[in-house]
Backbone as CSV, one residue per row, in Angstrom:
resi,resn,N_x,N_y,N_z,CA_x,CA_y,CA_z,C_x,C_y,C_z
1,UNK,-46.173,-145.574,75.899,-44.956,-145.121,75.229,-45.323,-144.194,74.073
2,UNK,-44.597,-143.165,74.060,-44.885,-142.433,72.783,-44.446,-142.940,71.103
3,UNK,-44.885,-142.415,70.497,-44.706,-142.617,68.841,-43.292,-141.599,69.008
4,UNK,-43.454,-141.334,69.225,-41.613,-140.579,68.729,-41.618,-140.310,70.227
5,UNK,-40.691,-140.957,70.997,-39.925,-140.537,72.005,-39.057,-139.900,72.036
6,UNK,-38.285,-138.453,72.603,-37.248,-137.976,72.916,-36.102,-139.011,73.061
7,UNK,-34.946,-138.567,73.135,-33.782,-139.054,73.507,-33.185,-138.899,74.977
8,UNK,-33.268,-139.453,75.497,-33.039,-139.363,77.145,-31.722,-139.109,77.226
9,UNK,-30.448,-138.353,77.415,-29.253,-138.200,77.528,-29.130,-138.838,78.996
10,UNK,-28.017,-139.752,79.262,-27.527,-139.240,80.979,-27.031,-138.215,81.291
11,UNK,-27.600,-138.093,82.521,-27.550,-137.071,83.325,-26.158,-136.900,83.182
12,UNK,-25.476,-135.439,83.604,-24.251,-135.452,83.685,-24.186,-135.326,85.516
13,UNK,-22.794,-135.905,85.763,-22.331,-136.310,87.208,-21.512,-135.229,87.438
14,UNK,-21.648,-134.526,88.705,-20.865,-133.257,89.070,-19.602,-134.003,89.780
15,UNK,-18.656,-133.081,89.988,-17.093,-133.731,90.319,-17.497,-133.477,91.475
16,UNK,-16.854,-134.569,92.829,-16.951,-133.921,94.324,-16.689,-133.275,94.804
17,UNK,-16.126,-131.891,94.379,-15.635,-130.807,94.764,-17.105,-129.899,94.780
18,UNK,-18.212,-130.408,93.830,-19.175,-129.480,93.431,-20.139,-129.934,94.554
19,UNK,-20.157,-131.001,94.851,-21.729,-131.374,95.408,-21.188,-132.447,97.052
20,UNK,-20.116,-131.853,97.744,-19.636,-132.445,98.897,-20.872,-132.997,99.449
21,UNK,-21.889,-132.036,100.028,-22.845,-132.773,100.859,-23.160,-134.463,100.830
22,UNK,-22.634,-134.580,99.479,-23.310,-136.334,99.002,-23.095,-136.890,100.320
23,UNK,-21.571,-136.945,100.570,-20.914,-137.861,101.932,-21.644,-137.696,103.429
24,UNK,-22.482,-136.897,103.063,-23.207,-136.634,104.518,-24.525,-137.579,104.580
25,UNK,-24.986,-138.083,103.640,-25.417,-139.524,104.030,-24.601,-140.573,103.291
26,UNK,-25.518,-141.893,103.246,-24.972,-143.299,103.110,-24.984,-142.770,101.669
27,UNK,-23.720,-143.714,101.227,-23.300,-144.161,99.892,-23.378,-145.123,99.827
28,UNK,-23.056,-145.538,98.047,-22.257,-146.472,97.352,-21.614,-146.206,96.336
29,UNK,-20.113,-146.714,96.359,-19.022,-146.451,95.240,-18.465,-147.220,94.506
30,UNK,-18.462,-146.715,93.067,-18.047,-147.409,92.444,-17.265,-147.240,91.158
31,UNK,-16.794,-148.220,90.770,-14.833,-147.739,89.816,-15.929,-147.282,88.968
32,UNK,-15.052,-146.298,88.033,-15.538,-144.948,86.947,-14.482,-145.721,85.694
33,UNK,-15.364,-146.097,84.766,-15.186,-146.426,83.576,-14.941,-145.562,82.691
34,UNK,-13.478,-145.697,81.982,-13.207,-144.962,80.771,-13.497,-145.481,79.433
35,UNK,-14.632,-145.055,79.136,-15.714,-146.121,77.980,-15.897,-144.787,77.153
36,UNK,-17.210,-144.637,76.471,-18.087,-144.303,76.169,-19.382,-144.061,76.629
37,UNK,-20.060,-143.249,76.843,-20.840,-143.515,77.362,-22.111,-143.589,76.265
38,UNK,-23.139,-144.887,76.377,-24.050,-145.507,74.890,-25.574,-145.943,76.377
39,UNK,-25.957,-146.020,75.600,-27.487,-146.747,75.795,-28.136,-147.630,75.240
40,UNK,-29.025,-148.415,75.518,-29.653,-149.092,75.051,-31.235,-148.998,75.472
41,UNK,-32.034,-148.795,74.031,-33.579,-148.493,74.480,-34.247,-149.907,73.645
42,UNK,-35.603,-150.160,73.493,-36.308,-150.671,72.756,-37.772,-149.628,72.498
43,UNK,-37.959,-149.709,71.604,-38.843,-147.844,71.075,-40.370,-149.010,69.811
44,UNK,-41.038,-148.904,69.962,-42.119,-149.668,69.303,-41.121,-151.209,69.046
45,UNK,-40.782,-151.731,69.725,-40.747,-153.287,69.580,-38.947,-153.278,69.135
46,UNK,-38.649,-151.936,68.372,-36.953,-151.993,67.797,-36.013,-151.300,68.621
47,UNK,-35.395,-152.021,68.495,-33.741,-151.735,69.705,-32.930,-150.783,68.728
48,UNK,-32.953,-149.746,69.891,-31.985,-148.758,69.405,-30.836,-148.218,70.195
49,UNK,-29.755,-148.178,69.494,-28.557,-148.243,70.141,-28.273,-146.237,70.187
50,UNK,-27.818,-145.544,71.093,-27.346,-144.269,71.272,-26.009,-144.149,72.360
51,UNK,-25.321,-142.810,71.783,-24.169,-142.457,71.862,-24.574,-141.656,73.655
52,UNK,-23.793,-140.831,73.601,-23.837,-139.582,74.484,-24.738,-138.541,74.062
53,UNK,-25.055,-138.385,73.060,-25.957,-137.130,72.317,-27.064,-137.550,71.743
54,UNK,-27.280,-139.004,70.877,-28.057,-138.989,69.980,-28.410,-140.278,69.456
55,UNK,-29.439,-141.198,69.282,-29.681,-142.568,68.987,-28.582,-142.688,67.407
56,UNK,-28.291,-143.581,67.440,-27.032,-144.253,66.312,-27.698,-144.822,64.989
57,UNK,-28.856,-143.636,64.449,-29.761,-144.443,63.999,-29.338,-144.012,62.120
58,UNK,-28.159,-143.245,61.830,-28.118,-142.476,60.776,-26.413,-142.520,60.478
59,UNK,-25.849,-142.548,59.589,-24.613,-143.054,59.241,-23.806,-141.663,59.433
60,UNK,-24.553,-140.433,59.688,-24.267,-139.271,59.956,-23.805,-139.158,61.361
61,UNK,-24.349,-140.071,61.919,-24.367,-139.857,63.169,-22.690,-140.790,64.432
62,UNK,-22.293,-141.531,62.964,-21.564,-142.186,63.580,-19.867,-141.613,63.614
63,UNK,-19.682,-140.460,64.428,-18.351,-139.823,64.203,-17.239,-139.980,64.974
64,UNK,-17.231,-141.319,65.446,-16.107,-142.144,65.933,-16.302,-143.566,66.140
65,UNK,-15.329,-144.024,65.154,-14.838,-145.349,64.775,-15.517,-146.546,65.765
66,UNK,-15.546,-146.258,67.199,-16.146,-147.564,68.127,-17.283,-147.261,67.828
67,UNK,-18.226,-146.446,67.167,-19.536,-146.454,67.138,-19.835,-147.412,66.400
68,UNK,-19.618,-147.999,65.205,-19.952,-148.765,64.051,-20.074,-150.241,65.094
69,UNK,-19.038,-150.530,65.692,-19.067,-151.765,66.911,-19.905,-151.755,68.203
70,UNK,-19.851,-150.681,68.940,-21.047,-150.691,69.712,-22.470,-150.784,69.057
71,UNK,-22.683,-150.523,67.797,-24.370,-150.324,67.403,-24.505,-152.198,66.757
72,UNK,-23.531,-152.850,65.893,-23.299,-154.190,65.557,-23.638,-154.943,66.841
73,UNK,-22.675,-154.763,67.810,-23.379,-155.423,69.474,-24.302,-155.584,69.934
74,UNK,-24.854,-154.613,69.445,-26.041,-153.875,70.812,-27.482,-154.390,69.831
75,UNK,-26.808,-154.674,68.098,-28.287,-154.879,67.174,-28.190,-156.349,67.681
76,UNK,-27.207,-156.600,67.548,-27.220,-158.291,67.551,-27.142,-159.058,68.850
77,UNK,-27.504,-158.329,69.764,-27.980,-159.106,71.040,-29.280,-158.883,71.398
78,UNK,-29.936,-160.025,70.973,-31.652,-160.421,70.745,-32.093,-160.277,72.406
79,UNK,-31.573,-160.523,73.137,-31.671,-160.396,74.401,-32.537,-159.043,74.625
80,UNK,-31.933,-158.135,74.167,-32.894,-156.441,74.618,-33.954,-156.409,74.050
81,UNK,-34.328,-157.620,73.253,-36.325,-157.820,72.756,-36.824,-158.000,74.108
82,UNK,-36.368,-158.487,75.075,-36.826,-158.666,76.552,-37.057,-157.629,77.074
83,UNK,-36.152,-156.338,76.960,-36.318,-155.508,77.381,-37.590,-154.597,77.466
84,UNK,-38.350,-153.719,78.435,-39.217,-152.941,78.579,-39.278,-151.654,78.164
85,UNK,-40.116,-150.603,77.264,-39.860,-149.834,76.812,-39.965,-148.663,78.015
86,UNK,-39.994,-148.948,78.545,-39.907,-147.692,80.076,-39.000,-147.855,80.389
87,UNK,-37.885,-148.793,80.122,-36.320,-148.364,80.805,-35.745,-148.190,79.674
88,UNK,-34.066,-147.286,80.195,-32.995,-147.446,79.448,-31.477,-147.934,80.238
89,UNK,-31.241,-148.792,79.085,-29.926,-149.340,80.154,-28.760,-148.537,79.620
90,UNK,-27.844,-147.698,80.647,-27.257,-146.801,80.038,-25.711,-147.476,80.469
91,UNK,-24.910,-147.419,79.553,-23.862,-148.360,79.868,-21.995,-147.341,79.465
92,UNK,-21.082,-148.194,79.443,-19.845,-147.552,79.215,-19.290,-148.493,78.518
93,UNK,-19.233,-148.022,76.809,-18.464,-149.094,75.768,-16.831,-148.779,75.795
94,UNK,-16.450,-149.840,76.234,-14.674,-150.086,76.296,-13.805,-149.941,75.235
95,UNK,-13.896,-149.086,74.410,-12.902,-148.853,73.134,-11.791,-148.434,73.370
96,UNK,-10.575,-148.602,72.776,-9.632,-147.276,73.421,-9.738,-146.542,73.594
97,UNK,-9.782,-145.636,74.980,-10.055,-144.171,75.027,-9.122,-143.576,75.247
98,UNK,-9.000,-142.902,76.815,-7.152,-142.547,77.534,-7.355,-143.673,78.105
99,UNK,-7.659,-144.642,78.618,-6.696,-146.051,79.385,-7.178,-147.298,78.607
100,UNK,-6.223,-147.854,78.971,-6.161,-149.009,78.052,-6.754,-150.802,78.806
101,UNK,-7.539,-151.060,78.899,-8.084,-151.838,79.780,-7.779,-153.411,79.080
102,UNK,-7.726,-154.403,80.300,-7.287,-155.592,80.133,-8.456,-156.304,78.824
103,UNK,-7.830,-156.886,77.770,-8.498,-157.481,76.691,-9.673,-158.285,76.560
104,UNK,-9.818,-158.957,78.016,-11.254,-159.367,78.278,-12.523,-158.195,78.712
105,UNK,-11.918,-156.986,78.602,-12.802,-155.905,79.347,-12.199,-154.869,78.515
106,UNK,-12.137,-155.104,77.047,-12.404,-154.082,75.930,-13.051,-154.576,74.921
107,UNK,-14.263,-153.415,74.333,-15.289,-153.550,73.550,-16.111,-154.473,73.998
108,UNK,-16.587,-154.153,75.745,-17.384,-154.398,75.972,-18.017,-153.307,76.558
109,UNK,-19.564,-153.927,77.387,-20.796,-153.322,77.183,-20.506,-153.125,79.247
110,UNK,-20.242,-152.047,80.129,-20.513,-151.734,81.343,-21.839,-151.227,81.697
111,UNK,-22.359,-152.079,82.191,-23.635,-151.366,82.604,-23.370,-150.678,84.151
112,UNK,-24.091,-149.287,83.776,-23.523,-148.129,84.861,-24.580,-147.706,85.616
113,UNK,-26.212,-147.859,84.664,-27.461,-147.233,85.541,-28.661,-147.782,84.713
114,UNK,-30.268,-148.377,85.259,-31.032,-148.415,84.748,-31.794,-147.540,85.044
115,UNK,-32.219,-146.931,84.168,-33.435,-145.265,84.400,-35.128,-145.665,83.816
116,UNK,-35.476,-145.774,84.636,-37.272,-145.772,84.774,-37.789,-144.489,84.146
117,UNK,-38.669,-144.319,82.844,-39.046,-143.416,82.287,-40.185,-143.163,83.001
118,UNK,-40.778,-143.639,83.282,-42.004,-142.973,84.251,-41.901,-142.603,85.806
119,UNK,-40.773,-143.065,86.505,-40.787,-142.409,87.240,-39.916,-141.419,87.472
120,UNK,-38.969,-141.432,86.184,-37.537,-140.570,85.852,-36.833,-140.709,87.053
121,UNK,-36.504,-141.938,87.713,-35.911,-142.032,88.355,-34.572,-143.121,88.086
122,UNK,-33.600,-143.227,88.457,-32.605,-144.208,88.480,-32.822,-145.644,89.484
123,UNK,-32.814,-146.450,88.879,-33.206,-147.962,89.513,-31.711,-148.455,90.545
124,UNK,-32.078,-148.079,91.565,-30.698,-148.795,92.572,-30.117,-149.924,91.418
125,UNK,-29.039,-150.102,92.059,-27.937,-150.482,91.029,-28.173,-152.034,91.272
126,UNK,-28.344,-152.547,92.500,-28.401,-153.797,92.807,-29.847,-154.709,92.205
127,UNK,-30.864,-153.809,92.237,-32.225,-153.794,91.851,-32.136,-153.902,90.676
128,UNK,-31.493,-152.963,89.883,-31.718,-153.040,88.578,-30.711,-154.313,88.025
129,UNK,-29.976,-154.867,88.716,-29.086,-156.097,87.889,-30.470,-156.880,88.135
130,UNK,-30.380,-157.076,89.450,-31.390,-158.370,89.467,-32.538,-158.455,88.212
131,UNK,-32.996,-156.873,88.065,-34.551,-157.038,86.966,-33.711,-157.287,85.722
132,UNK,-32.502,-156.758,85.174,-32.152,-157.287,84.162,-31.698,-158.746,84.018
133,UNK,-31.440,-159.103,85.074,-31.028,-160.735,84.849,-32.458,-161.295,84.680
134,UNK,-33.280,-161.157,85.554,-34.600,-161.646,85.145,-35.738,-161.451,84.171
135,UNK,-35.068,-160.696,82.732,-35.533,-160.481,82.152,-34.756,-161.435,80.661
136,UNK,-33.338,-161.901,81.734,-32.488,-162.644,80.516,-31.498,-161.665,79.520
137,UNK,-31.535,-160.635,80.213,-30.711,-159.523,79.056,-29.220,-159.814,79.680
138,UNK,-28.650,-160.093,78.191,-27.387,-161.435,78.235,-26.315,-159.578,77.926
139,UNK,-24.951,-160.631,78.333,-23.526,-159.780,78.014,-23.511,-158.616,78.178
140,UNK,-23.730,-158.391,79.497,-23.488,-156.962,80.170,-22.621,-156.825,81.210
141,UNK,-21.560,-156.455,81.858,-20.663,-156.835,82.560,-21.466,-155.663,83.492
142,UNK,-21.477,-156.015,85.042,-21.760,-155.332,86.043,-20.606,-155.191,86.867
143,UNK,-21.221,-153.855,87.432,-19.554,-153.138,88.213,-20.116,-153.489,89.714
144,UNK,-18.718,-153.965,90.615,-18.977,-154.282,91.820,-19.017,-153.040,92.397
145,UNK,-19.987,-153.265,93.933,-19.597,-152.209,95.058,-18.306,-152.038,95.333
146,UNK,-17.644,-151.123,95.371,-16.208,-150.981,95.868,-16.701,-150.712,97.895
147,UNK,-17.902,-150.335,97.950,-18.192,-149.534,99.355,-19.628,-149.499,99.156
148,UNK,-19.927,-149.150,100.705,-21.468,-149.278,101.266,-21.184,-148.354,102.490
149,UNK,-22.263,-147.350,102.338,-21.926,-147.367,103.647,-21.758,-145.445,104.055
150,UNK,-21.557,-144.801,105.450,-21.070,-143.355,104.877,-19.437,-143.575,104.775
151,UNK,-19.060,-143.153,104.142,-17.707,-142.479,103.938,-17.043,-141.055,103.698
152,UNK,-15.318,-141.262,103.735,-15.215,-139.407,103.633,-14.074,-139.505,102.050
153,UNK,-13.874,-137.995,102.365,-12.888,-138.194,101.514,-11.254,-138.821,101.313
154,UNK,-10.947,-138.996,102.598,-9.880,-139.795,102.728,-9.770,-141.112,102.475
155,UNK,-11.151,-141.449,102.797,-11.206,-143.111,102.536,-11.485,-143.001,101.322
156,UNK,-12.086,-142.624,100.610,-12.338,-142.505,98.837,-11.003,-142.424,98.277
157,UNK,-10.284,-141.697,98.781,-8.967,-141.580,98.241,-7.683,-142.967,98.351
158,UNK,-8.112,-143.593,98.939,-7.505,-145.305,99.231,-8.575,-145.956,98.825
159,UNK,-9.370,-145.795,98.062,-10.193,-146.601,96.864,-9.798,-146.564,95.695
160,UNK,-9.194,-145.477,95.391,-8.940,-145.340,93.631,-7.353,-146.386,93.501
161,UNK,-7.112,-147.380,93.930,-5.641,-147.630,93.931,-6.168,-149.117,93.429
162,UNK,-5.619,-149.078,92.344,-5.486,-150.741,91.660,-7.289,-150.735,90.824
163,UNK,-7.010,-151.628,89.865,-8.586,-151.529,89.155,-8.798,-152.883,88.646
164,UNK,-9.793,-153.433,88.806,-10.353,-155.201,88.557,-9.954,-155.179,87.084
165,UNK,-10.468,-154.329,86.650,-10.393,-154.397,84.924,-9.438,-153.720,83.666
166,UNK,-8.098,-153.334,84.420,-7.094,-152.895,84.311,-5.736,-152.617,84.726
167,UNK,-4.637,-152.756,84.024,-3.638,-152.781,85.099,-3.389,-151.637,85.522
168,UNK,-3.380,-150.750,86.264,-3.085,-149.793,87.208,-4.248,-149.038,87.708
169,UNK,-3.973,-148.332,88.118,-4.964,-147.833,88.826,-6.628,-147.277,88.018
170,UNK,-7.325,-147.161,89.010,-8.795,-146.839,88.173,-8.890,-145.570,87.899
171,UNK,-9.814,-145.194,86.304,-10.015,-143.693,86.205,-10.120,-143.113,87.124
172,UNK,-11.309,-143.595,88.043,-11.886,-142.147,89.357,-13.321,-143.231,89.514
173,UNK,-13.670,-142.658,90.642,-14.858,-143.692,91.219,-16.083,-142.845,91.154
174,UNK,-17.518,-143.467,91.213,-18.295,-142.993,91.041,-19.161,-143.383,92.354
175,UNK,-19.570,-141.934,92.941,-20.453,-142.038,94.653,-21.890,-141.661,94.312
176,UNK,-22.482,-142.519,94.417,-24.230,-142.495,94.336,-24.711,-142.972,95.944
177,UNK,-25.916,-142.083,95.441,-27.070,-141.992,96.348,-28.988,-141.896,95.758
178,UNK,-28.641,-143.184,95.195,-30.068,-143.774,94.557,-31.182,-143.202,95.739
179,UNK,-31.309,-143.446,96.746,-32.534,-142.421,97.654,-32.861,-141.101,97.161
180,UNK,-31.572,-140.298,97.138,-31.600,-138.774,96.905,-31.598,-138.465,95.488
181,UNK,-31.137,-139.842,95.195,-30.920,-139.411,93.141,-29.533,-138.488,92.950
182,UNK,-28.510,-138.277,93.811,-27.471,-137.959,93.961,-25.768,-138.536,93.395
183,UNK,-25.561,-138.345,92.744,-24.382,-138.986,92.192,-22.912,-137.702,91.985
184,UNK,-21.958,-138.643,91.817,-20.813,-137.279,92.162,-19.400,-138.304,91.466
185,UNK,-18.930,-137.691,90.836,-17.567,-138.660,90.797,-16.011,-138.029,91.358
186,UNK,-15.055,-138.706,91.209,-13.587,-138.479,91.935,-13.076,-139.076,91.105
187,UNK,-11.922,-137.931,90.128,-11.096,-138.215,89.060,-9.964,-138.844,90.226
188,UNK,-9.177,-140.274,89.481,-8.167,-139.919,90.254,-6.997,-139.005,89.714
189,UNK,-6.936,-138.580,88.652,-6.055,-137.639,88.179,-6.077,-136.559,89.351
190,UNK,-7.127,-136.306,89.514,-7.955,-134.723,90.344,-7.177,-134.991,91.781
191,UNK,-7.120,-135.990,92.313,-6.466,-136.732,93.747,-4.831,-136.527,93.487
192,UNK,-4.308,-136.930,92.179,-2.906,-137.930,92.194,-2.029,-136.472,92.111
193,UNK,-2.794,-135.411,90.884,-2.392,-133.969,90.650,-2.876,-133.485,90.058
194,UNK,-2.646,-132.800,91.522,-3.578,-131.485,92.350,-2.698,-130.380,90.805
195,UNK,-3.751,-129.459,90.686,-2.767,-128.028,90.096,-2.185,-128.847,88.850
196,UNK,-1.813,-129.732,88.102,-1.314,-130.341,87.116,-2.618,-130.473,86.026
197,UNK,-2.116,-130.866,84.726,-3.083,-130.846,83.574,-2.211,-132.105,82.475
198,UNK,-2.639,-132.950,82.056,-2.276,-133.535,81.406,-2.785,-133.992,79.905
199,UNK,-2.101,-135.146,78.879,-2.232,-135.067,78.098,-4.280,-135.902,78.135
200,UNK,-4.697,-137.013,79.299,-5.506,-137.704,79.406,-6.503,-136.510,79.756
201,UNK,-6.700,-135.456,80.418,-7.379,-134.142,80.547,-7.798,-134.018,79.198
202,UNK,-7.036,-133.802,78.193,-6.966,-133.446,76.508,-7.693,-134.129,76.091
203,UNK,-7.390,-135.467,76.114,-7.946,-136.346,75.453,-9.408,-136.780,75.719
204,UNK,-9.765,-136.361,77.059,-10.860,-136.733,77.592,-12.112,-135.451,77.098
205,UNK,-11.672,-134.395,77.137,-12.233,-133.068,76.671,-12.847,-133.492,74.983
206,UNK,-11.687,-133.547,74.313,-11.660,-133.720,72.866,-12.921,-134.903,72.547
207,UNK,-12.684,-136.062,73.056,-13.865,-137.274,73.023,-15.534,-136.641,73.604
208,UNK,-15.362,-135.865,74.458,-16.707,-135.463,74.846,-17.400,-134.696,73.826
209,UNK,-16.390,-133.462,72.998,-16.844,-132.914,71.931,-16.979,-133.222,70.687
210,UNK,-16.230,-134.809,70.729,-16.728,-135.209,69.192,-17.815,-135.907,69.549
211,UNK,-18.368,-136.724,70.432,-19.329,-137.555,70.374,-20.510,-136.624,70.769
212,UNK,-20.500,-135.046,71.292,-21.707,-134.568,70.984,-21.424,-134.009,69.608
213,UNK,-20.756,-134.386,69.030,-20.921,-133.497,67.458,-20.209,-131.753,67.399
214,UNK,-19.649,-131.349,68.280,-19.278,-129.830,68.233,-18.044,-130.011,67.905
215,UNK,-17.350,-128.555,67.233,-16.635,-128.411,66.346,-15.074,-128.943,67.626
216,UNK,-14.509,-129.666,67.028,-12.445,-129.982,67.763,-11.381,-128.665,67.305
217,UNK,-11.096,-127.746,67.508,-10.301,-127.120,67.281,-9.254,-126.857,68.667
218,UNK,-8.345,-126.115,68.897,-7.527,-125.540,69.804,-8.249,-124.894,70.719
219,UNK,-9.016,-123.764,70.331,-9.852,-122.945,71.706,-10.963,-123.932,71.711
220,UNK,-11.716,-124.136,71.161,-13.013,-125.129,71.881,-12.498,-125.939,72.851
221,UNK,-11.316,-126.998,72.954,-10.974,-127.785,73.474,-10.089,-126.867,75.189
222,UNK,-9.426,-125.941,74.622,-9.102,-124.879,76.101,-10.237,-124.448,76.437
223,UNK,-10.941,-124.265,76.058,-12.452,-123.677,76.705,-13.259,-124.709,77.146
224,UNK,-13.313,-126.115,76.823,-13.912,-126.886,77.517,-13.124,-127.260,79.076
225,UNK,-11.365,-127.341,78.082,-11.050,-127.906,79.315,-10.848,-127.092,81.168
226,UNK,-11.122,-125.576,80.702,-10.897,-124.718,81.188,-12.288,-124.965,82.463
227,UNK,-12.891,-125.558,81.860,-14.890,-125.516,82.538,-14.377,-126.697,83.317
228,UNK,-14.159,-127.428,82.764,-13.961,-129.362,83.443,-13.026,-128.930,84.585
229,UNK,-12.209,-128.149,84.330,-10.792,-128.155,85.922,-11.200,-127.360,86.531
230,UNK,-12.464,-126.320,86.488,-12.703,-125.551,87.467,-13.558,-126.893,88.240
231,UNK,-14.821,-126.909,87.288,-15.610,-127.694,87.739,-15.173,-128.649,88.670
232,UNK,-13.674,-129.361,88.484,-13.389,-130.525,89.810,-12.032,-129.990,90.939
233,UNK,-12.499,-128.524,90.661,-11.471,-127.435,91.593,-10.046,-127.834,91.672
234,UNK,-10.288,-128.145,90.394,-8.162,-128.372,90.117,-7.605,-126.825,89.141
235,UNK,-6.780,-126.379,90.132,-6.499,-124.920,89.832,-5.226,-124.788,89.014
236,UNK,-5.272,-124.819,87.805,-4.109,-124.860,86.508,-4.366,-123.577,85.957
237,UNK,-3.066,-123.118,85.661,-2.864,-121.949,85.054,-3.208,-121.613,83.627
238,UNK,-3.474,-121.358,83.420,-4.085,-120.833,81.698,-2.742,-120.904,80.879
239,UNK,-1.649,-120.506,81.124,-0.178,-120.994,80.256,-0.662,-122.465,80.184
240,UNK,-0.294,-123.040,81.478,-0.666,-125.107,81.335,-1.088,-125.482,80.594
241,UNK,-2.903,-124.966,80.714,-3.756,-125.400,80.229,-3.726,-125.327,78.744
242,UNK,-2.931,-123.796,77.798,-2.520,-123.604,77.137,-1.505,-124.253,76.212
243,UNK,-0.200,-124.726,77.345,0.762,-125.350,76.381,0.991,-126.829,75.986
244,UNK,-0.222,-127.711,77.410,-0.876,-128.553,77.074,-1.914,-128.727,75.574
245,UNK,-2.615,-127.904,75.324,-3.167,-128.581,74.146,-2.660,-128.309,72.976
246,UNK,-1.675,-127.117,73.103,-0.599,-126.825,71.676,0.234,-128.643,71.373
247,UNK,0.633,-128.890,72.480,1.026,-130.179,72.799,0.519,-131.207,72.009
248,UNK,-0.518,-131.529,72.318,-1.324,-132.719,72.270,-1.751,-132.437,70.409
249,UNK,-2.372,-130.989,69.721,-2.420,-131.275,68.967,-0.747,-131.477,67.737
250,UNK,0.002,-130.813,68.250,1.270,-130.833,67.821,1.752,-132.242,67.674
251,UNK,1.599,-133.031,68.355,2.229,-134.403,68.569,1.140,-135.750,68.280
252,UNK,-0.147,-135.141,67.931,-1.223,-136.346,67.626,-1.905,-136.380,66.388
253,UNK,-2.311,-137.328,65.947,-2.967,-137.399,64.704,-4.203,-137.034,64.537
254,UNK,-4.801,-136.028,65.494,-6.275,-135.940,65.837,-6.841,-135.478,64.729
């Protein structure tokens, strides 16, 4: 292990519009958490808790409110002394975000992927519960298989309906392919409406740019969101996209 290790970001997941081929072999799918996305490392013997951008190690660093609670959690579960400094468990913290999830399954800890630093690879999902249970690393909620198996897009689309850990339906599901190292997700917004832009679009944009630290204004946030709806080939008009975030900041306390 190094004396100063880098910060490992997760990978970012392309929308299935970008990377179709996935479905042309075997999958597995699974519900897409509207969290945070945090980590958990252990770095010379000390557990360190990180955001989306940056270990949580500096009071500078903490520029939204669930951070102060995810890093309290994550210090005070002695459990990740078990942990190995060649993995990171990269997880999805349940704060309010855009959905509002059932009270036993907010401000908690989703574990989404374990990543092997030496082989920079992602630890199958099933594999990696088992090594974390056998290592004793306590209060991590694991996400079931929704699917196994090949599938298309039609059947993905009668997956996103109803969610274990919320009342209505799930954000969007997430399709991996641990062999290929392949992963892809399906908003269900992106499914439900097509050509539409909403206020949870906004909100979801805005959270990505505060937790890497870049500036929230009106065009940053049309210019992100402008990248994100191409990116999952949902085709909204620049007025929309436009009178949507006049909207959102007009009517919110952001």
């Amino acid at each position: 292990m190094q004396d100063n290790p880098h910060f490992v970001k997760y990978r970012r997941i392309p929308h299935l519009d970008e990377v179709p081929c996935i479905l042309d072999n075997l999958v597995e799918v699974y519900e897409k958490v509207d969290g945070g996305n945090v980590q958990i490392r252990k770095i010379n013997g000390r557990i360190l808790s990180g955001s989306r951008a940056h270990f949580l190690t500096r009071e500078k660093f903490f520029s939204q409110e669930w951070f102060k609670d995810f890093n309290k959690w994550a210090l005070g579960n002695y459990s990740f002394y078990n942990l190995l400094e060649d993995l990171v468990i990269y997880g999805e913290w349940t704060s309010k975000h855009t959905l509002e999830y059932k009270p036993e399954f907010t401000n908690k800890f989703f574990m989404i992927d374990l990543f092997d630093l030496g082989s920079k690879r992602f630890i199958p999902y099933e594999k990696a519960r088992e090594i974390l249970k056998d290592m004793e690393i306590e209060n991590l909620i694991y996400l079931e298989v929704l699917f196994k198996g090949k599938t298309d897009f039609n059947e993905l689309t009668k997956m996103i309906e109803g969610s274990k850990y919320r009342y209505g339906n799930k954000e969007g599901l997430v399709i991996k392919n641990y062999n290929l190292q392949e992963f892809a997700k399906l908003w269900t917004s992106s499914v439900k409406r097509k050509g539409v832009v909403n206020v949870s679009d906004v909100k979801n944009v805005i959270l990505g740019l505060k937790d890497s630290q870049k500036r929230v204004n009106k065009e940053t946030v049309i210019q992100e969101l402008e990248l994100e709806l191409k990116r999952s080939n949902r085709r909204v008009s620049s007025f929309a996209i436009e009178s949507e975030v006049d909207y959102y900041f007009e009517n919110s306390d952001n």
